[in-house]
N, C-alpha and C positions, 0 to 999 in steps of 0.2 A: 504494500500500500504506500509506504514513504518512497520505496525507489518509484515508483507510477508518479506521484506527487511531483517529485525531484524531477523526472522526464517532463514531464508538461510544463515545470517552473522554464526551465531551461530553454527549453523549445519555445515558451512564447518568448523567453528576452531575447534569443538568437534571431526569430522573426521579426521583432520590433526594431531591432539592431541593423539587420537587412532592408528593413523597409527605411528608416532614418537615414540612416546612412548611404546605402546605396541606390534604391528604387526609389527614393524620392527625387534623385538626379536625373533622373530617366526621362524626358520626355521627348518623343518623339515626334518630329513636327508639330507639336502642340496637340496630335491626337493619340497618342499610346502611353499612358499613364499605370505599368504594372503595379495591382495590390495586393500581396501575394501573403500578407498579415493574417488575410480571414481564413487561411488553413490551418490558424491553432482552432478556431472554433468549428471549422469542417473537419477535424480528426480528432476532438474530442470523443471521448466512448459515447457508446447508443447510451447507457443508464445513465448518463449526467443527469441530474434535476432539473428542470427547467430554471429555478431561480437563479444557481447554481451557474449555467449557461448564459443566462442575462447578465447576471455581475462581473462573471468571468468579459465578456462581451464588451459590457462597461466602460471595465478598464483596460481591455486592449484598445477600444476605439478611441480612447483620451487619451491612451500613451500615445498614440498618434497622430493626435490634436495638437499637445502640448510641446513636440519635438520640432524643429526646424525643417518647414519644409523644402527641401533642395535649394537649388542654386535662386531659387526668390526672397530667402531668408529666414524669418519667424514665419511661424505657420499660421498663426490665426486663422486658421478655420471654423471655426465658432459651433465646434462639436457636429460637424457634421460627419466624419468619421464614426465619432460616437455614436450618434442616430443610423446613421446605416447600419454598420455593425447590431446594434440592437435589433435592429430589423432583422439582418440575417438570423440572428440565433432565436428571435422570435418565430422566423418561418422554418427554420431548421426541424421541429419534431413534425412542422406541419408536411413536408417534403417527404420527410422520411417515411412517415404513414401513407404517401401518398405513390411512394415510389415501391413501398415493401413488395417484394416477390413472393413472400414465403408467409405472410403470417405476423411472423416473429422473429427478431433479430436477436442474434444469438449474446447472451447475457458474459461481458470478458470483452468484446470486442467491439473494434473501431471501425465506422467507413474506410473504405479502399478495395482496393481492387485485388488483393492479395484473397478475401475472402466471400466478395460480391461481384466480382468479372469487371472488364474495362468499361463494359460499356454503361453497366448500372454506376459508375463512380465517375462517369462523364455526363451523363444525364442531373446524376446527384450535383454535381459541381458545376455544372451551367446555370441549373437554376438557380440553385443559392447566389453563384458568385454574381448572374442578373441582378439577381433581385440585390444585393446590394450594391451594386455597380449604378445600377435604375437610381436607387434613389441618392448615391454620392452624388452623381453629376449633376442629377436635376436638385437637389437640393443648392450643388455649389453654384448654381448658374442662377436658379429660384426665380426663373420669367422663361416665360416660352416665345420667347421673341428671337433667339438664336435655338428654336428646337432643334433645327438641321442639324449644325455644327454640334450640337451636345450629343445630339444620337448617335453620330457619326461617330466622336470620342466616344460613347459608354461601348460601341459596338468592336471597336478596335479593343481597346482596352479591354473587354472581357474576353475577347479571345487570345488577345497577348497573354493577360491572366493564367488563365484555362490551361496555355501551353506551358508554360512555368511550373505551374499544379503540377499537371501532367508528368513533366520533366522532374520535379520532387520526387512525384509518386513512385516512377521507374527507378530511384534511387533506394527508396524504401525498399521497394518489394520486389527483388532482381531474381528473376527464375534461376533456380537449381540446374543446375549441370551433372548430370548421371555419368 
């Protein structure tokens, strides 16, 4: 239970770390902005609590509120991290119920694709990382008078995302060689 603990403490500062530090430098013609933070709350276990998942949630989207956003400066963002991210871990048990194959997910284990196939963990991660992708940008943009140009970024940007995920995920769980 404390080494579980200990993994998750770590894993979100090494992500928060990643995303301050490096992906917040990132951007790409002004439309590919990777946020590659919301996989500690997409690989938290199925049993988290929901409350548990919001607080967790919380303070990962404030940690990355309060950090220096890349080469612009201070972030002030004004929690809009923190509001998506809530969102996502708000829709997160709703996705899962909604994606379940089997029923019931097995009680010890996390999403990925090690024990749900690629494509259930693609499915899984598009939605979610939409759904908070949706509402960072149109929150940070907050008028639909450049809707074009924002769709255009959330639409880049989650699939920039996704490929990242992705490329994470192959690292995690690298097939056996016999």
């Amino acid at each position: 239970m404390i080494a579980s603990i200990v993994k998750y403490f770590l894993f979100f500062v090494a992500l928060v770390l990643v995303q301050v530090l490096v992906l917040n430098n990132v951007q790409i013609s002004g439309y590919i902005n990777p946020y590659v933070y919301v996989l500690f709350i997409l690989l938290l276990p199925f049993e988290t609590p929901g409350w548990l998942l919001l607080v967790l949630s919380f303070i990962l989207g404030l940690s990355i509120d309060i950090f220096p956003q890349g080469l612009a400066g201070w972030g002030n963002t004004l929690g809009i991290h923190t509001a998506a991210t809530v969102l996502l871990a708000f829709a997160r048990p709703l996705v899962l119920d909604w994606i379940n194959p089997r029923g019931e997910y097995e009680s010890g284990t996390s999403p990925g694709s090690k024990d749900h196939g690629i494509g259930w963990f693609f499915l899984y991660v598009l939605i979610l990382i939409g759904i908070h992708h949706f509402a960072l940008f149109f929150l940070e943009d907050f008028s639909l008078r450049h809707f074009f140009h924002t769709f255009i970024r959330f639409v880049f940007s989650l699939f920039f995302t996704i490929l990242l995920v992705l490329i994470v995920e192959g690292f995690r769980y690298r097939p056996r060689i016999n």
